[in-house]
C-alpha positions as CSV (number, residue, x, y, z in Angstrom):
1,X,-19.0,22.6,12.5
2,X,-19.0,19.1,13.2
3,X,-15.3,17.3,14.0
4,X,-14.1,14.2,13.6
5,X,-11.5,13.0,15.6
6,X,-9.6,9.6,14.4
7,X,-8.8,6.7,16.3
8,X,-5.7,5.5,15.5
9,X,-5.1,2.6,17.8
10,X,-1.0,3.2,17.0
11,X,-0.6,7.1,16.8
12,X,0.6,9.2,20.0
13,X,-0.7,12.1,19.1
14,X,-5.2,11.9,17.3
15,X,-5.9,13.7,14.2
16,X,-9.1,15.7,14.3
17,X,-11.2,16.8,10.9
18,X,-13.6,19.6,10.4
19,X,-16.5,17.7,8.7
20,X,-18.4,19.6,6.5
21,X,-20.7,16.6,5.0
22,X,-21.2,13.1,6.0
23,X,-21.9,11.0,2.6
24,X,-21.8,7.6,4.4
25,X,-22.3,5.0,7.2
26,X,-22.1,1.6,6.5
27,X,-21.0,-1.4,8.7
28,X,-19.8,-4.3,6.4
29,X,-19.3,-8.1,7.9
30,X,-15.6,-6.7,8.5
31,X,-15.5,-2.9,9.6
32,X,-17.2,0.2,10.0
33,X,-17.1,2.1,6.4
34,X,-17.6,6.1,6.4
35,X,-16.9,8.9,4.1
36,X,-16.9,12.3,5.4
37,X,-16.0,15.7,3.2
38,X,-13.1,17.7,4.8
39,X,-13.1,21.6,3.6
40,X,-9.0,20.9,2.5
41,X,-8.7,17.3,1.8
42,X,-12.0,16.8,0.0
43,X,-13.8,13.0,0.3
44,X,-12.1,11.2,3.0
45,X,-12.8,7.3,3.0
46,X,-12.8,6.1,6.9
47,X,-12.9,2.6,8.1
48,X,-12.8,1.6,11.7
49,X,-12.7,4.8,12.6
50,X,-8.9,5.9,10.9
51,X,-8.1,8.0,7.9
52,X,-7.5,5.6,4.2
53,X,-7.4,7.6,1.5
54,X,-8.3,11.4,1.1
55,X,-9.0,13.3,-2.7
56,X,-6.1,15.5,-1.9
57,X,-3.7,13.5,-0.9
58,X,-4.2,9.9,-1.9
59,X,-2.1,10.2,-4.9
60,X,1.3,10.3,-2.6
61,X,0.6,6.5,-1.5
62,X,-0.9,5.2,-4.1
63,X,2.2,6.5,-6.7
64,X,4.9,5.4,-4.3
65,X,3.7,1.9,-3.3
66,X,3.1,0.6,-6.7
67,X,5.8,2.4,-9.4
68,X,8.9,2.2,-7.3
69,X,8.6,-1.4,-7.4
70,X,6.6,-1.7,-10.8
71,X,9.9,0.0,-12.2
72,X,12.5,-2.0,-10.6
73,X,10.9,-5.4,-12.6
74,X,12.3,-5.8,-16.2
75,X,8.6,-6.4,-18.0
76,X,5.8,-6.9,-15.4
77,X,2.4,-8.4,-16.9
78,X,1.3,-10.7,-13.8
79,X,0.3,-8.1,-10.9
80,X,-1.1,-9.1,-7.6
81,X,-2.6,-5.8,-5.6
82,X,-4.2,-7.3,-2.1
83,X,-6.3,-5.0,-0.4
84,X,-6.6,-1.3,-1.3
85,X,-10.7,-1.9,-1.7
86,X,-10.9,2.0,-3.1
87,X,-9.0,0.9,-6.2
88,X,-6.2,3.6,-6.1
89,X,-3.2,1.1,-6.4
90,X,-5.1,-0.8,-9.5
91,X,-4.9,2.7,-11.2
92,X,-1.7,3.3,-11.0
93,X,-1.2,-0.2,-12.3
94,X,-2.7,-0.2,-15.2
95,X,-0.4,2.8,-16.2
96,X,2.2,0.6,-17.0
97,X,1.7,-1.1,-20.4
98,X,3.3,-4.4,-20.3
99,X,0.7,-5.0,-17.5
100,X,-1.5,-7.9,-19.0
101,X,-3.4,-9.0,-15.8
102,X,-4.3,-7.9,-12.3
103,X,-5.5,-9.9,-9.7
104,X,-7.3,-7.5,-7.4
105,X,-7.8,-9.3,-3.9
106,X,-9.7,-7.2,-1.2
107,X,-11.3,-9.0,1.5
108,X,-14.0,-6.4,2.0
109,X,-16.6,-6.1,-1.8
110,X,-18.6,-3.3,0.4
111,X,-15.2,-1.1,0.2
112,X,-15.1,-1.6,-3.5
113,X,-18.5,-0.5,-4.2
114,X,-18.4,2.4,-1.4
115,X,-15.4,3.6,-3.6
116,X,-17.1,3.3,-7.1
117,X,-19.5,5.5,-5.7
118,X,-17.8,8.5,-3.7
119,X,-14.4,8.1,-5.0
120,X,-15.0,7.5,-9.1
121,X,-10.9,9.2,-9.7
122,X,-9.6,6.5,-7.9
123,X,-11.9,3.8,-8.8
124,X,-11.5,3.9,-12.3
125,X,-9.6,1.1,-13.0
126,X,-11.1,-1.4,-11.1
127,X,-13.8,-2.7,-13.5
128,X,-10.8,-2.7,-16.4
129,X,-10.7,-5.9,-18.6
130,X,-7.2,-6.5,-17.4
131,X,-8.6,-6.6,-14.1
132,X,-10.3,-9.6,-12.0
133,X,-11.5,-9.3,-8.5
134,X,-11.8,-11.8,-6.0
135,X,-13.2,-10.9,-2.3
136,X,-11.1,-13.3,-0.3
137,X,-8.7,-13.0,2.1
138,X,-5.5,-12.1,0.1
139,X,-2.9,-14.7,2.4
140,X,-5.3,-17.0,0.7
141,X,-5.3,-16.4,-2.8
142,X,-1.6,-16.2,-3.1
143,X,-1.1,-19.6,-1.8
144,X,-3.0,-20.7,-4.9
145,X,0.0,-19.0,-7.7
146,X,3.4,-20.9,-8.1
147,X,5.8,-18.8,-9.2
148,X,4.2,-17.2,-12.1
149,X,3.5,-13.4,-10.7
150,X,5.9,-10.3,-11.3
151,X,4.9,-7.9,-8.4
152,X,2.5,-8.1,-5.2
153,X,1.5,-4.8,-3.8
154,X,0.1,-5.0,-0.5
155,X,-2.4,-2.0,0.2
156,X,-3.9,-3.2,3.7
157,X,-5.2,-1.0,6.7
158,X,-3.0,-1.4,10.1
159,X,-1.5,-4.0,11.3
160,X,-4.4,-5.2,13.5
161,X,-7.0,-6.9,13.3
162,X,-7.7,-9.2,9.7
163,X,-4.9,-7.6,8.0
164,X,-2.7,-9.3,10.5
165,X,-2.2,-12.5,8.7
166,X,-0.3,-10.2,5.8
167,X,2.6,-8.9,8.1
168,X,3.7,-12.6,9.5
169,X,6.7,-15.0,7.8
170,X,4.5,-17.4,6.0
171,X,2.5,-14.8,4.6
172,X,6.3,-13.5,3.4
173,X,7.0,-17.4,2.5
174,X,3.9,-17.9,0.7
175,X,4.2,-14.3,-1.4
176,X,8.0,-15.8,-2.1
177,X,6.4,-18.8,-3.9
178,X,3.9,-17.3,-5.5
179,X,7.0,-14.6,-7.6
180,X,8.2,-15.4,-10.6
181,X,12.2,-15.1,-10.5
182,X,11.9,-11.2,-11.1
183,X,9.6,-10.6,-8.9
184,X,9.1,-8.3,-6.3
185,X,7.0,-7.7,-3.1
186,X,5.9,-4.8,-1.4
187,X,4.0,-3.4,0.9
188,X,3.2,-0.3,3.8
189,X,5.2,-0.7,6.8
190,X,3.6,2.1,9.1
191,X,5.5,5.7,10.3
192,X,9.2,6.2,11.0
193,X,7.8,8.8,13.1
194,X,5.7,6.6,15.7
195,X,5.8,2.9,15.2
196,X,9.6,2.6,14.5
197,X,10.2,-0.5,16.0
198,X,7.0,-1.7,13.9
199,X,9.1,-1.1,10.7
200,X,12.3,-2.7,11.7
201,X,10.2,-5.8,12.9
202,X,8.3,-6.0,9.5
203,X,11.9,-5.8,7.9
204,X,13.3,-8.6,10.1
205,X,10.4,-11.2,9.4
206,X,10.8,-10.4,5.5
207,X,14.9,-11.0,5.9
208,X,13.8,-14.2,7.0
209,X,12.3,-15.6,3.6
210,X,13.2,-12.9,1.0
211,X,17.0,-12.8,-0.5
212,X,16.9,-9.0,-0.9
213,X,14.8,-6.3,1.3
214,X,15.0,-2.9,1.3
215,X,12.8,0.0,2.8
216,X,11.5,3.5,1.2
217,X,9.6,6.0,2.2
218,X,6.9,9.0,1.2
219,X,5.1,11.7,2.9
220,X,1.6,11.4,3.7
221,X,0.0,14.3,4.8
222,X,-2.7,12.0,6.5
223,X,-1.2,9.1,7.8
224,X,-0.3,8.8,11.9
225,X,3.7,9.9,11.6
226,X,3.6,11.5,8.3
227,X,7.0,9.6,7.1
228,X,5.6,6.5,5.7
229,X,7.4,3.0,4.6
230,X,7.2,1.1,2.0
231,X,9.2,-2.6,3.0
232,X,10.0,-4.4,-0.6
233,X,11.4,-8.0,-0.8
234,X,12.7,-9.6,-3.6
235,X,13.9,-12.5,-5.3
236,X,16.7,-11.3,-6.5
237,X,16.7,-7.7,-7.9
238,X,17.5,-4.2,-6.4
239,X,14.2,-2.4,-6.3
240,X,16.3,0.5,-6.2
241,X,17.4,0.2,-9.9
242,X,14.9,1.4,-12.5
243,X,15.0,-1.5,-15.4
244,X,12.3,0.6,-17.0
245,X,12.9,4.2,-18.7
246,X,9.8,6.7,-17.0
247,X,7.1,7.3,-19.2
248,X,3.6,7.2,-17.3
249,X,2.0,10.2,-16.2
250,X,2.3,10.7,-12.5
251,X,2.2,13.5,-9.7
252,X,5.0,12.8,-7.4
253,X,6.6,9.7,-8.3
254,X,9.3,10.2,-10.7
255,X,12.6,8.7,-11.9
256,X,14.4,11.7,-9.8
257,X,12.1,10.0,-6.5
258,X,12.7,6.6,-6.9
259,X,16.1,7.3,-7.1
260,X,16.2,9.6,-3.7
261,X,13.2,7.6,-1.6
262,X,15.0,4.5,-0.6
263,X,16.5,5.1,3.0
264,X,20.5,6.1,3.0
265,X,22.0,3.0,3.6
266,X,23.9,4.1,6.8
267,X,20.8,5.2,8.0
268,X,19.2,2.3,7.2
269,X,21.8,0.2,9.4
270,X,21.5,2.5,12.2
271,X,17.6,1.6,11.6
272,X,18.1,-2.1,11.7
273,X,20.7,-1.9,14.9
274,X,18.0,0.4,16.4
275,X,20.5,3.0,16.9
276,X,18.2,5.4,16.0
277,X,16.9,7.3,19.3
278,X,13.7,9.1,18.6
């Protein structure tokens, strides 16, 4: 059987697949696109060569980066989601019924319509009325908005590369400006596990510009490190408070998870004083 074997340009350790179909090869203008079928995880979506989303598991992410935060905001109806071309985050968004409008920024269209096609479960939601996509960069688009959006979800692939320019302090700054006083920002920070002192410097750069910031995390089967972050800034409000009672349908994320994900917040000092040793 044929293997693939991922290339990760931040994991220790490389992942390898059995592959027992390849649906796709496609290069867009901003990265090599492939979907492969994995006898346990189903459709895997690929791009430059590292793991995205898989049909098993891709529900763990997409849940915990957009209701933890979706949750924490009083009445959310202005939602930004900036990358996350296979549509899973816009999904979960439009579970929530004060939702009026989202603004679905992904750099790359050719993800988008790779995703309509081998991944129409998570996909579903992205040609919803509510929603409007632009293919721009999304550090762009939010220095357009003036302090009239509820929540920005950023779905983006490592930090490397184009996606770069979402992980630096006027991105943070600009994404500050753009919230409405409730709002909220989140977005992946990479793996306790491995890249450590990536999520601590994420969480300094975002204590520069946002009042409150507070880290969570989730397993992902399929992501380098396994224990993945989540790094939320705010305005003003705990996103560890749920202002909204639980009431969508969901397979992981729950009001018992949001209120055990966020990081203990003795640990989460140790974190930030990198007394943590492994």
């Amino acid at each position: 059987m044929i293997k693939f074997f991922e290339k990760d340009p931040y994991s220790p350790i490389q992942y390898v697949y059995e592959v027992s179909n390849i649906l796709h090869q496609s290069k867009s203008a901003f990265q090599e696109i492939m979907v492969i079928e994995n006898p346990h995880f189903g459709k895997m979506l690929i791009l430059d060569g590292v793991v995205q989303i898989t049909e098993r598991d891709e529900l763990f992410y997409h849940e915990m980066l957009t209701h933890v935060v979706l949750h924490a905001h009083p009445n959310p109806k202005q939602v930004v989601v900036i990358g996350g071309g296979d549509g899973g985050i816009v999904r979960e968004v439009l579970k929530h019924k004060t939702v009026e409008k989202v603004h679905f920024i992904e750099i790359d269209e050719e993800v988008i319509n790779v995703s309509r096609t081998f991944f129409p479960g998570v996909a579903c939601g992205v040609d919803d009325p509510r929603v409007e996509i632009k293919c721009m960069d999304g550090a762009e688009f939010v220095k357009s908005r003036k302090g009239d959006i509820d929540a920005i979800l950023v779905d983006s692939t490592d930090i490397i590369g184009f996606a770069k320019s979402l992980f630096t302090v006027e991105f943070f700054k600009t994404c500050k400006e753009c919230l409405a006083e409730d709002g909220l920002f989140v977005s992946l920070s990479e793996s306790l596990h491995f890249h450590k002192e990536m999520v601590i410097e994420v969480q300094e750069e975002m204590k520069k510009i946002f009042p409150v910031v507070d880290l969570y995390t989730a397993p992902i089967a399929t992501y380098a490190g396994n224990w993945w972050t989540f790094s939320v800034g705010s305005r003003k409000l705990s996103p560890r408070e749920m202002r909204r009672e639980y009431a969508i349908e969901t397979t992981y994320y729950s009001d018992e998870i949001h209120n055990q994900c966020f990081m203990p917040p003795r640990m989460y000092e140790k974190l930030m004083k990198k007394e943590l040793k492994w």
